[in-house]
Backbone of each chain as ProteinMPNN parsed JSONL, in Angstrom:
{"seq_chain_A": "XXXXXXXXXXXXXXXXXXXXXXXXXXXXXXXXXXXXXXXXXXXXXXXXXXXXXXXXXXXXXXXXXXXXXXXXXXXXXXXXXXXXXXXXXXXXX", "coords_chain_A": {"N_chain_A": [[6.046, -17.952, 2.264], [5.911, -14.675, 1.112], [3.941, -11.694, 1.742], [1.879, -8.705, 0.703], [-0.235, -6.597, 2.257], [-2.652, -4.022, 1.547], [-4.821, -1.845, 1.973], [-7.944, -0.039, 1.673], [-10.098, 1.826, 3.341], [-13.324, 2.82, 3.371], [-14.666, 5.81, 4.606], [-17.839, 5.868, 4.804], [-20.577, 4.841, 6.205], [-20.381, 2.969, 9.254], [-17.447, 3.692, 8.558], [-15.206, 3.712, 10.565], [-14.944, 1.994, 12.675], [-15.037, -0.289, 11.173], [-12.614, -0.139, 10.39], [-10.713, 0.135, 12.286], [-10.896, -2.648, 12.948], [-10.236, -4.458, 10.824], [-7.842, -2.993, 10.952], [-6.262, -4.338, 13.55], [-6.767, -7.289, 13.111], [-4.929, -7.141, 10.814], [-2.743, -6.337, 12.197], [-2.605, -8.617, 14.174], [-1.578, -10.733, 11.939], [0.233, -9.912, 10.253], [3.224, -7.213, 9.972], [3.004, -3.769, 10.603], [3.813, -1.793, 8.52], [3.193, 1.0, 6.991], [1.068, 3.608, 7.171], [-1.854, 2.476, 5.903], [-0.774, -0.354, 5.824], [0.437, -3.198, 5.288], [3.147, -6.245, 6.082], [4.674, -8.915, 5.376], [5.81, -12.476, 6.472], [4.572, -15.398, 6.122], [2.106, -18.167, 5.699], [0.024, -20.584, 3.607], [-2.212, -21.704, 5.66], [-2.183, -19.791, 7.693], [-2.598, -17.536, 6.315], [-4.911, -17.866, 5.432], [-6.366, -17.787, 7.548], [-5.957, -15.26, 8.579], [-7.782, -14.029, 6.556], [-10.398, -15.096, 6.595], [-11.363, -14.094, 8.828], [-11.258, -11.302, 8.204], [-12.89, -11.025, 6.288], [-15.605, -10.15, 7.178], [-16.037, -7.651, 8.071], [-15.056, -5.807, 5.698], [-16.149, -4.381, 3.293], [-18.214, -4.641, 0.189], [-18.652, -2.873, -1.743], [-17.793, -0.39, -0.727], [-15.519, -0.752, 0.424], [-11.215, -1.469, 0.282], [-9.347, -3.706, -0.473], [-6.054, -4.967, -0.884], [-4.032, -7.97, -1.604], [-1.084, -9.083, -2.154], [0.953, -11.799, -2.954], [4.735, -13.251, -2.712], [6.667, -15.976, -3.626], [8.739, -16.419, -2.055], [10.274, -14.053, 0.34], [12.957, -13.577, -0.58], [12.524, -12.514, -3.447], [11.844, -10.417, -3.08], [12.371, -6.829, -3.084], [13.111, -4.106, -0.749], [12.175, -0.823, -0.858], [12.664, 2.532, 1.511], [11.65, 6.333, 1.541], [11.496, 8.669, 3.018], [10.127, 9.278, 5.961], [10.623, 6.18, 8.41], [7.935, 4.001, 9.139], [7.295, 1.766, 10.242], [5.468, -0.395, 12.037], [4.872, 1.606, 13.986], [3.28, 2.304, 16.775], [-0.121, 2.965, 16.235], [-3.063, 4.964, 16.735], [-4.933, 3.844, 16.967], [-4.97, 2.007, 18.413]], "CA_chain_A": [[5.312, -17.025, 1.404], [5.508, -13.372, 1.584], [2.61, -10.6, 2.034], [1.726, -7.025, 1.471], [-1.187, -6.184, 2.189], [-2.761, -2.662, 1.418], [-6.481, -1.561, 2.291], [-8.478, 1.812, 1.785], [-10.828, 1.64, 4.013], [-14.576, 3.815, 3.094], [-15.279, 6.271, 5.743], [-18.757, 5.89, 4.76], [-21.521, 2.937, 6.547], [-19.272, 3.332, 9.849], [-16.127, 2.678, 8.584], [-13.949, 4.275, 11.086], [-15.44, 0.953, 13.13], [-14.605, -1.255, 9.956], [-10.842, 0.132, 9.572], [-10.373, -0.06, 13.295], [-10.932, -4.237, 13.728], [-9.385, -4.729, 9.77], [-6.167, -3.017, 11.395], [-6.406, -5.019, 14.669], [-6.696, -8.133, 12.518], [-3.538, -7.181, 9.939], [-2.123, -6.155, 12.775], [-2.159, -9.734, 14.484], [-0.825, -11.616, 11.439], [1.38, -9.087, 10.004], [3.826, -6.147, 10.45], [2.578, -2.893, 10.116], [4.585, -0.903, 8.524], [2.542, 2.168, 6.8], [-0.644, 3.948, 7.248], [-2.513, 1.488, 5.786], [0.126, -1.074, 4.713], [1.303, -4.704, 6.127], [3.856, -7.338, 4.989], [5.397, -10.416, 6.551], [6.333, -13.767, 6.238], [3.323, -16.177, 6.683], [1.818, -19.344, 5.388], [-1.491, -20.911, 3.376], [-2.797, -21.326, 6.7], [-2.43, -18.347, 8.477], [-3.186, -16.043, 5.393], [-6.502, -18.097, 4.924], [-7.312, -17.449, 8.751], [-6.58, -14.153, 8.699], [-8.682, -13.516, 5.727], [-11.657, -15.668, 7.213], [-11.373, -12.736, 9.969], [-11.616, -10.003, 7.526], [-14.032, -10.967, 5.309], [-16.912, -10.063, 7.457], [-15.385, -6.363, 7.82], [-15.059, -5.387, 4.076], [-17.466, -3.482, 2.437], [-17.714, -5.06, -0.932], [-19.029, -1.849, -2.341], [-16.933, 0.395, -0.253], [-14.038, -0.854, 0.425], [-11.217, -2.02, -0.962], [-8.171, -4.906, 0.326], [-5.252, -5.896, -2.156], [-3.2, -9.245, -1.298], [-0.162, -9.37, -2.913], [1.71, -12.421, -2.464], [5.23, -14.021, -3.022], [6.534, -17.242, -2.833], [10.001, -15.936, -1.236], [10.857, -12.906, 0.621], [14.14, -13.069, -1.197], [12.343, -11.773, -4.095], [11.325, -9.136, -3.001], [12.92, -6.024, -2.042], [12.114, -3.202, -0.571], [13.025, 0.642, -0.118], [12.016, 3.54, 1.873], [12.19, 7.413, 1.382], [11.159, 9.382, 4.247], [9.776, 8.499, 7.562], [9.835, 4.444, 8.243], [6.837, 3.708, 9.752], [7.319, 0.778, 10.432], [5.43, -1.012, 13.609], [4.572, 2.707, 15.096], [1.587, 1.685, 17.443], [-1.294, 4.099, 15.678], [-3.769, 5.757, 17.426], [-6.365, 2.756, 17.0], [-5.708, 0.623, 19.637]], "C_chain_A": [[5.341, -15.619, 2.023], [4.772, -12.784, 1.363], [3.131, -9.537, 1.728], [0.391, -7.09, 1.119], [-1.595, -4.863, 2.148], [-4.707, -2.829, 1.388], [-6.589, -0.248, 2.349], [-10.089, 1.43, 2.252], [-12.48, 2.843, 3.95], [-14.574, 4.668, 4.545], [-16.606, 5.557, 6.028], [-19.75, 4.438, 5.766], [-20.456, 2.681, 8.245], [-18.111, 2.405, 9.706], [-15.039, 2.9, 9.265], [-13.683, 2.485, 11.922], [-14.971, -0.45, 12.166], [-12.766, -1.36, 9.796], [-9.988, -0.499, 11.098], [-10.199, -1.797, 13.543], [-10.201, -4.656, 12.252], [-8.049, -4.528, 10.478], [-5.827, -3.939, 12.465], [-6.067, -6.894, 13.984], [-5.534, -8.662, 11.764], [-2.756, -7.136, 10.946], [-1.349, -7.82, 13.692], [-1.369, -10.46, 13.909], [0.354, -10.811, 10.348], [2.126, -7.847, 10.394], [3.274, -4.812, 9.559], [3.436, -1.341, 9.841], [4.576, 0.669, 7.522], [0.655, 2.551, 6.913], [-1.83, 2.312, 7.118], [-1.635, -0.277, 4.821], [0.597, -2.073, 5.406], [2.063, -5.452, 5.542], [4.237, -8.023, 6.294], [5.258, -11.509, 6.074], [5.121, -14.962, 6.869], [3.295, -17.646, 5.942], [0.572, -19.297, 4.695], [-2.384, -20.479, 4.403], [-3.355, -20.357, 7.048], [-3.233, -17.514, 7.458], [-4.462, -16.451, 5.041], [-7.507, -17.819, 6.343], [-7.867, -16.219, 9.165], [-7.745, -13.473, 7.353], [-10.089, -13.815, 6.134], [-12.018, -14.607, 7.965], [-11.723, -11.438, 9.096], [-12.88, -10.095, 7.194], [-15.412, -10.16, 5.883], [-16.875, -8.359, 7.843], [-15.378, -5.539, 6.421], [-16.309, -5.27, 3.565], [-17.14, -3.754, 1.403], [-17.597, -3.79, -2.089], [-18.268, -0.815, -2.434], [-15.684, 0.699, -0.318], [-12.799, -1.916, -0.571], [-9.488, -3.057, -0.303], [-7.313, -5.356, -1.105], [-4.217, -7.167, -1.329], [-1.942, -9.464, -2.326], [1.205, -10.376, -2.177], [3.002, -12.9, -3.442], [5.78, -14.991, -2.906], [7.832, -17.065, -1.632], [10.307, -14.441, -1.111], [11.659, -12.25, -0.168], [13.895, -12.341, -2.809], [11.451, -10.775, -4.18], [12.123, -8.028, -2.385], [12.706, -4.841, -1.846], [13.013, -1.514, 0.06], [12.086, 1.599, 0.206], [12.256, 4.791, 1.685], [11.026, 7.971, 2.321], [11.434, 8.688, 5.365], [9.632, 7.077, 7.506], [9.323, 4.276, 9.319], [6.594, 2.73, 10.085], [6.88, 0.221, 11.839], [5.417, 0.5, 14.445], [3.054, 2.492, 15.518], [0.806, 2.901, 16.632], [-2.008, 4.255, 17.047], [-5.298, 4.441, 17.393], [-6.579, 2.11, 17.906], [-5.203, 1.31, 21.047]], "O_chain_A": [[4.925, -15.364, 3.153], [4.415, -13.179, 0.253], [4.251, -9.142, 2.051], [-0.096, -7.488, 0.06], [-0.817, -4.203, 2.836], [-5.483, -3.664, 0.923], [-5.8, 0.569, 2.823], [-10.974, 0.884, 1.593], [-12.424, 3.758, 4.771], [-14.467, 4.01, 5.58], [-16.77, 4.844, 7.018], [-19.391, 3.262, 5.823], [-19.566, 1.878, 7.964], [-17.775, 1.308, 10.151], [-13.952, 2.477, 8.872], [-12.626, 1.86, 11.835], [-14.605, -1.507, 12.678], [-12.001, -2.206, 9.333], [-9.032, -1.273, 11.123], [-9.342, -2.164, 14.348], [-9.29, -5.43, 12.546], [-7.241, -5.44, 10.655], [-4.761, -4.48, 12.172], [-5.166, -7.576, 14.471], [-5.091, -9.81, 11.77], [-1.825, -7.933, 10.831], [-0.159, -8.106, 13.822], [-0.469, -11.004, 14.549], [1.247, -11.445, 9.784], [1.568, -7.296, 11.343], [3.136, -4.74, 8.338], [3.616, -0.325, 10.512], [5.587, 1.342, 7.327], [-0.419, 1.965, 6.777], [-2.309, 1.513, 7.923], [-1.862, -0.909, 3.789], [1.33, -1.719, 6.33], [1.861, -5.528, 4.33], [4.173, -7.846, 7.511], [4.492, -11.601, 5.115], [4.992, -15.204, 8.069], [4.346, -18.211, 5.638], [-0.135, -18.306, 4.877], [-3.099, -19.478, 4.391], [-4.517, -19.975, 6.907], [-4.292, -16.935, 7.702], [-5.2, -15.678, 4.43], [-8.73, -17.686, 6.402], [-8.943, -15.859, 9.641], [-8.378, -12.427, 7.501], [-10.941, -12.93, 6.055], [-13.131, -14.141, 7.722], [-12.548, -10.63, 9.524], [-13.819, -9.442, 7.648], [-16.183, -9.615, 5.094], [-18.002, -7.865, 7.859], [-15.898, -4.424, 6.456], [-17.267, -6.039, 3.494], [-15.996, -3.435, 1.079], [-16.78, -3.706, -3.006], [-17.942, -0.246, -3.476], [-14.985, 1.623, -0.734], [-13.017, -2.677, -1.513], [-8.711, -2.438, 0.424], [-7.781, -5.912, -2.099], [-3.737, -6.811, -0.253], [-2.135, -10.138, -3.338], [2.051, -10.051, -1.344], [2.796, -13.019, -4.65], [5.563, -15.369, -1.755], [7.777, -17.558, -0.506], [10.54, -13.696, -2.063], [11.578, -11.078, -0.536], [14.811, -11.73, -3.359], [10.618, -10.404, -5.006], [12.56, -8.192, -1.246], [12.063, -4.269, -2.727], [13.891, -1.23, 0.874], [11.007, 1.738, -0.372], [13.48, 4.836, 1.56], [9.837, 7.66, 2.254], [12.33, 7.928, 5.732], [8.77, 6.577, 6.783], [9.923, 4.336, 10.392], [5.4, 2.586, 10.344], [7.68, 0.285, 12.772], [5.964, 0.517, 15.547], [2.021, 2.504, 14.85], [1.509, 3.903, 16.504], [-1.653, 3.813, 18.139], [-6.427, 4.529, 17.874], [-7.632, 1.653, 18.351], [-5.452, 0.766, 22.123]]}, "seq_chain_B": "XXXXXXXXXXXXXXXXXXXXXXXXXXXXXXXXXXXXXXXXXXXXXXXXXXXXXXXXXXXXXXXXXXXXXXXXXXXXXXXXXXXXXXXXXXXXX", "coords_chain_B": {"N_chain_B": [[11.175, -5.639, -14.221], [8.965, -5.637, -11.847], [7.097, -3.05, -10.098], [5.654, -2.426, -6.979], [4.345, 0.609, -5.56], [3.508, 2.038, -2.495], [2.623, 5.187, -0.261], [2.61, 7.763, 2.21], [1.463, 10.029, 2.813], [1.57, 13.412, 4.81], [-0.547, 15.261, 5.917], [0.551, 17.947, 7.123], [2.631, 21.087, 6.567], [1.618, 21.743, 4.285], [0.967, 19.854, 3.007], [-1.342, 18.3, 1.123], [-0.423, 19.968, -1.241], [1.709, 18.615, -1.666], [1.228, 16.202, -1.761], [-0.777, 16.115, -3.903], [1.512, 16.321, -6.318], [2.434, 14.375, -5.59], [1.425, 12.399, -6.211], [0.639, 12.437, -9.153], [3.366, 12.639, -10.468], [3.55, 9.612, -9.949], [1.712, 8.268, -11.304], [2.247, 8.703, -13.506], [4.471, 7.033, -14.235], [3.738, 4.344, -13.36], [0.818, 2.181, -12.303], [-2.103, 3.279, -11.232], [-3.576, 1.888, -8.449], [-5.519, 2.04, -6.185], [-6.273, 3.539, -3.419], [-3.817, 5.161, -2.119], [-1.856, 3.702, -3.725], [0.228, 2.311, -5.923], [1.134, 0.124, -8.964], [2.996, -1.617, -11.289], [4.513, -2.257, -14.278], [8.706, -1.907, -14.66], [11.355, -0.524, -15.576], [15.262, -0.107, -14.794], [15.823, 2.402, -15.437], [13.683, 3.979, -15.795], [12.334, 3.801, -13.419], [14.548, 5.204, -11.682], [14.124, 7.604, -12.779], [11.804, 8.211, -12.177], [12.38, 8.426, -9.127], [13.869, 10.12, -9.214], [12.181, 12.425, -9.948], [10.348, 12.527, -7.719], [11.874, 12.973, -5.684], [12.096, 15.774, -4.418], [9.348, 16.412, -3.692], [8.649, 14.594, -1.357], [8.701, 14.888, 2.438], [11.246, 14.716, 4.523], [10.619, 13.614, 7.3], [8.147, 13.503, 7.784], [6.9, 12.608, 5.644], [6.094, 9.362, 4.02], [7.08, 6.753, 1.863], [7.023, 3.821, 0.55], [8.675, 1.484, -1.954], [9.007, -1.642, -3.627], [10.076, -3.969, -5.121], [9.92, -6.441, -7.289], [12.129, -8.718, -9.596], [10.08, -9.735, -11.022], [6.95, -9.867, -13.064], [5.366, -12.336, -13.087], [6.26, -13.709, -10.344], [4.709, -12.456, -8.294], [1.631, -12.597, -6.664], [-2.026, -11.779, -6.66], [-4.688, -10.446, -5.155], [-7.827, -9.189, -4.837], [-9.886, -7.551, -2.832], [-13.214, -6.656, -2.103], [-14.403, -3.619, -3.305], [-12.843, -3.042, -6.857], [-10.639, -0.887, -7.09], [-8.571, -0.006, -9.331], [-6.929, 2.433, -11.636], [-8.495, 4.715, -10.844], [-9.686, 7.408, -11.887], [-8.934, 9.681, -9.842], [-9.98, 12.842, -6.773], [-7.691, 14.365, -7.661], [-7.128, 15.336, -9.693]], "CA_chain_B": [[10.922, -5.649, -13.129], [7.905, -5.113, -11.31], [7.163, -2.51, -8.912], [4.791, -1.749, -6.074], [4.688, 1.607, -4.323], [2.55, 3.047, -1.582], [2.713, 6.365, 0.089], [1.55, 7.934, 3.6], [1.601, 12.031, 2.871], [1.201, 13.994, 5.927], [-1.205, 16.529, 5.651], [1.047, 19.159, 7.931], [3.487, 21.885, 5.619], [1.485, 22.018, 2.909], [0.842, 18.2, 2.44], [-2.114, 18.325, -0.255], [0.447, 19.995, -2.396], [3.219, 17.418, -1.746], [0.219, 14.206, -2.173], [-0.94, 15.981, -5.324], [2.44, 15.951, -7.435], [3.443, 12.895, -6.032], [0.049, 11.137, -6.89], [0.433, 12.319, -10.185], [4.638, 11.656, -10.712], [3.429, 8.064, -9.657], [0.457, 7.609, -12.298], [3.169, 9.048, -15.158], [5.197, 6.034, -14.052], [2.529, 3.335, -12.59], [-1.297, 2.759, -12.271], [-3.443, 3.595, -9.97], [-4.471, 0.825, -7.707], [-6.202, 2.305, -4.627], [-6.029, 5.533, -3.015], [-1.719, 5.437, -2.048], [-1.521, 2.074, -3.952], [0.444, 2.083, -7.273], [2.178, -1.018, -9.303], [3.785, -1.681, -12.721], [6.034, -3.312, -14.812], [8.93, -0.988, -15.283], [12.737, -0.642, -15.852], [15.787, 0.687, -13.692], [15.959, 3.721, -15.762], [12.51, 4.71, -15.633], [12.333, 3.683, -11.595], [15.322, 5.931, -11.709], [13.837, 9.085, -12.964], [10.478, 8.467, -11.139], [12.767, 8.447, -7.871], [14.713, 11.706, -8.938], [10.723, 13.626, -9.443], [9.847, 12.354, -6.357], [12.271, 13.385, -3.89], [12.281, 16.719, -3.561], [8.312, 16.289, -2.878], [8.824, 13.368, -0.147], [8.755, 15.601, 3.387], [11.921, 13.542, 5.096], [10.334, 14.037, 8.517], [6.531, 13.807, 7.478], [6.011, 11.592, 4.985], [7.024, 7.572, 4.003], [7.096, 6.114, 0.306], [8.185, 2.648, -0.151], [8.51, 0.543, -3.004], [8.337, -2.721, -3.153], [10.649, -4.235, -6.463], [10.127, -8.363, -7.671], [12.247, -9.11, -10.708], [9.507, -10.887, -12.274], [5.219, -9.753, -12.207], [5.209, -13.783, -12.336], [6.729, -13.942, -8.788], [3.889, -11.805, -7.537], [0.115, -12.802, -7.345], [-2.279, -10.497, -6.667], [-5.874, -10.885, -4.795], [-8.836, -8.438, -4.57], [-11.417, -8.047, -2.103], [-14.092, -5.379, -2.06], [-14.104, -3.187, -4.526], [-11.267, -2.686, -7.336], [-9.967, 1.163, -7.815], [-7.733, 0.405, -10.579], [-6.99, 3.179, -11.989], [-10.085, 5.252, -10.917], [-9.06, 8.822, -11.747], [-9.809, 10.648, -8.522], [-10.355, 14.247, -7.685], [-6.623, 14.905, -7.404], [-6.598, 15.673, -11.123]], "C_chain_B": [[9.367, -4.884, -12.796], [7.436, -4.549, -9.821], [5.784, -2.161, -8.071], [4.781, -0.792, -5.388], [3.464, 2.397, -3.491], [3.045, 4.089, -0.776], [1.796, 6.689, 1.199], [2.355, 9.728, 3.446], [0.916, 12.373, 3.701], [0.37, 15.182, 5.9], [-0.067, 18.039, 5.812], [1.96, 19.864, 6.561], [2.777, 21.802, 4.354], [1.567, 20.786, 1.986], [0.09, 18.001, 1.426], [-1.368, 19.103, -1.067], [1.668, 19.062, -2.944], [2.588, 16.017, -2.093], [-0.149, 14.852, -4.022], [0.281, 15.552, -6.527], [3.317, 15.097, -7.395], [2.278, 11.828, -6.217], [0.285, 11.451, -8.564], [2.259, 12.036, -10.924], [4.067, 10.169, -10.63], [2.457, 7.747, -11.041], [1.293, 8.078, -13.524], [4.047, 7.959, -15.263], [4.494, 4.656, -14.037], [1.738, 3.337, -12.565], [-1.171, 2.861, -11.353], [-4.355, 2.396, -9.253], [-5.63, 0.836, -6.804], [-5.226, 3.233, -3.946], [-4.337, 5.627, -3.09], [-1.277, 4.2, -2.847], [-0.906, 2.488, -5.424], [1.355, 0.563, -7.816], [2.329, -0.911, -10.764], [4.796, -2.202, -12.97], [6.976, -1.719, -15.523], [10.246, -1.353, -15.393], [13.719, 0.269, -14.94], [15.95, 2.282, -13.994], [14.756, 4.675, -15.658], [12.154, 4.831, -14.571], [13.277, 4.814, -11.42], [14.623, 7.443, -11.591], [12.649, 9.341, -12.08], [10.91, 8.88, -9.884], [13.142, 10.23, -8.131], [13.354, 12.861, -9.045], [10.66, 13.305, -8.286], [10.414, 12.633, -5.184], [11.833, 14.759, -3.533], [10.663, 16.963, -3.227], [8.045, 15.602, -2.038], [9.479, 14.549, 0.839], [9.835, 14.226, 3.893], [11.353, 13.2, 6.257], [8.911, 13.585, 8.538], [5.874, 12.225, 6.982], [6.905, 9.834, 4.522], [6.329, 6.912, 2.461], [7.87, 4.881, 0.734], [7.897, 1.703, -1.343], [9.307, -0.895, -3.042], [9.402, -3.236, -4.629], [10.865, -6.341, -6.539], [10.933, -8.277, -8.946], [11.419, -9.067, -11.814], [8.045, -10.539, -12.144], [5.279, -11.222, -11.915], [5.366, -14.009, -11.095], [5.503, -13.279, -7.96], [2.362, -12.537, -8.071], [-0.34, -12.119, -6.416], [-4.325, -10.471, -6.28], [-6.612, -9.77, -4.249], [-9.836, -8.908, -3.379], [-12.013, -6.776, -1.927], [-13.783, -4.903, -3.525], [-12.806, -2.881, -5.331], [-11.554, -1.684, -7.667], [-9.02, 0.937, -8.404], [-7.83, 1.28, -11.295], [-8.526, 4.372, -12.422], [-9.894, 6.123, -10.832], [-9.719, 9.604, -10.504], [-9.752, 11.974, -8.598], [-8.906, 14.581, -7.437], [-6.509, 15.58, -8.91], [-7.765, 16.901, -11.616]], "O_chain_B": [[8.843, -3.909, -13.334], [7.377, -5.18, -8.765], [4.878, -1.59, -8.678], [5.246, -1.045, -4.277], [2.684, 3.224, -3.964], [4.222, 3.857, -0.501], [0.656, 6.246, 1.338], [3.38, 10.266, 3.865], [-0.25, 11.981, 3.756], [1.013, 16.23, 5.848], [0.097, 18.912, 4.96], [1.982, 19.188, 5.532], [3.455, 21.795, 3.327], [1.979, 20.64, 0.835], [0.702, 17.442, 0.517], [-1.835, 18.838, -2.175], [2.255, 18.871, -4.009], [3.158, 15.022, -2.541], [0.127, 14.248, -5.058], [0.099, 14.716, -7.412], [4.282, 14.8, -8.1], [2.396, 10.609, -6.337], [0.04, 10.47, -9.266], [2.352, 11.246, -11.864], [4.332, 9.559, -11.666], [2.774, 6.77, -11.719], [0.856, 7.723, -14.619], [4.504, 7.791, -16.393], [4.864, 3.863, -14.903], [1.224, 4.437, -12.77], [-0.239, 2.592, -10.595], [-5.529, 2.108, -9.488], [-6.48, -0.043, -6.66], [-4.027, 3.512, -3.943], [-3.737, 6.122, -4.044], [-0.202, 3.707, -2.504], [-1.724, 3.072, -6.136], [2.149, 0.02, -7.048], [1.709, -0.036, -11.369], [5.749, -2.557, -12.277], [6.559, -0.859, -16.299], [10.449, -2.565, -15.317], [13.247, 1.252, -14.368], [16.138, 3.171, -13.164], [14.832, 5.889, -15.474], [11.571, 5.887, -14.325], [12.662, 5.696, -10.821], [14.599, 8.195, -10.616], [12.468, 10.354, -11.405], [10.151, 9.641, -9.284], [12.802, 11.213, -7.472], [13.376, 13.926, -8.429], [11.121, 14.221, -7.606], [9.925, 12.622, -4.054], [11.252, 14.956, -2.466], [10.547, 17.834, -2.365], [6.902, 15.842, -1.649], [10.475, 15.165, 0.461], [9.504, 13.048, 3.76], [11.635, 12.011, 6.402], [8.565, 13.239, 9.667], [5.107, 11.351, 7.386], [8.05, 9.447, 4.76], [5.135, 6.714, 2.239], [9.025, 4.863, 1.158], [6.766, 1.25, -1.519], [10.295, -1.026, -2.319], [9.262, -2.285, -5.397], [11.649, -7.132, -6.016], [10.292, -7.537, -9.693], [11.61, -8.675, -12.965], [7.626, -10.872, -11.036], [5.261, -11.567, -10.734], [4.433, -14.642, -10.601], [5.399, -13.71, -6.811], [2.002, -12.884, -9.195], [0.335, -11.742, -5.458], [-5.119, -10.483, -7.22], [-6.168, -9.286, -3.207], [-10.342, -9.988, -3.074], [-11.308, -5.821, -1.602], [-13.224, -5.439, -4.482], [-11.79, -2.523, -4.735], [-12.497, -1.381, -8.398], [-8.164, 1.778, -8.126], [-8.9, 1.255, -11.903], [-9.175, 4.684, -13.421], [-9.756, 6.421, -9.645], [-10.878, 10.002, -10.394], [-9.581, 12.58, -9.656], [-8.981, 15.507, -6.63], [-5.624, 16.42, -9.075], [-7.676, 17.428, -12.725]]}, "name": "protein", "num_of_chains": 2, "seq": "XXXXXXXXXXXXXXXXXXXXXXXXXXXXXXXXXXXXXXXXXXXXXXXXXXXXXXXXXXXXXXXXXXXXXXXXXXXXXXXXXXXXXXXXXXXXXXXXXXXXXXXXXXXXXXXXXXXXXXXXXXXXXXXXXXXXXXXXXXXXXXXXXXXXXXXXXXXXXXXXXXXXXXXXXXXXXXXXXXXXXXXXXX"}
């Protein structure tokens, strides 16, 4: 199964604190490859562990997490225009 | 075909002019998912022209667009958490 995940994270309620352990989290079970943007190749499992991990992070009010899954990589494909950002350590950790 | 595209505009050169008219190229093409988040069902000719507005505002150096293309929306599923910003006109407009 493939992933992208995408999150906009509230400043507000401290969310610099909120965005910081969300990325830390995506960061473990996927590749981070914009601002706020992950994908990768995972499982039921995993994608239900790392969500267990989020959940308590997310501001229901605030914030905001999309999951977009498919069942094969191979349909999916993907292009970049500019900078690829792909996996550049950020400034978070 | 159905496309996903997110965006990481760099503030530097005059970046809030280069995020505004490519937030709004994108919403003439795609909704509005969440803040850099857009998706839609579209065609190669209309992906086409969206690409040819959009370059010469994509900083090569700066900034990173990618899109994301399934065949099929079926192939994709699609999971919320926190709040949904579907198409929540922001103040870019």
């Amino acid at each position: 199964m493939y992933v992208i995940l995408v999150y906009d994270i509230a400043e507000e309620e401290n969310g610099t604190r909120r965005q910081r352990n969300i990325f830390k989290i995506c960061k473990k079970y996927l590749i981070h490859i914009q601002n706020s943007v992950f994908e990768g190749d995972t499982n039921p499992s995993h994608l239900a562990r790392m969500k267990k991990e989020l959940m308590p992070w997310i501001d229901k009010n605030l914030d905001s997490v999309i999951i977009f899954k498919s069942r094969e990589e191979r349909w999916l494909t993907k292009e970049f225009y500019g900078k690829d950002e792909s996996d550049v350590t950020s400034n978070f950790l």
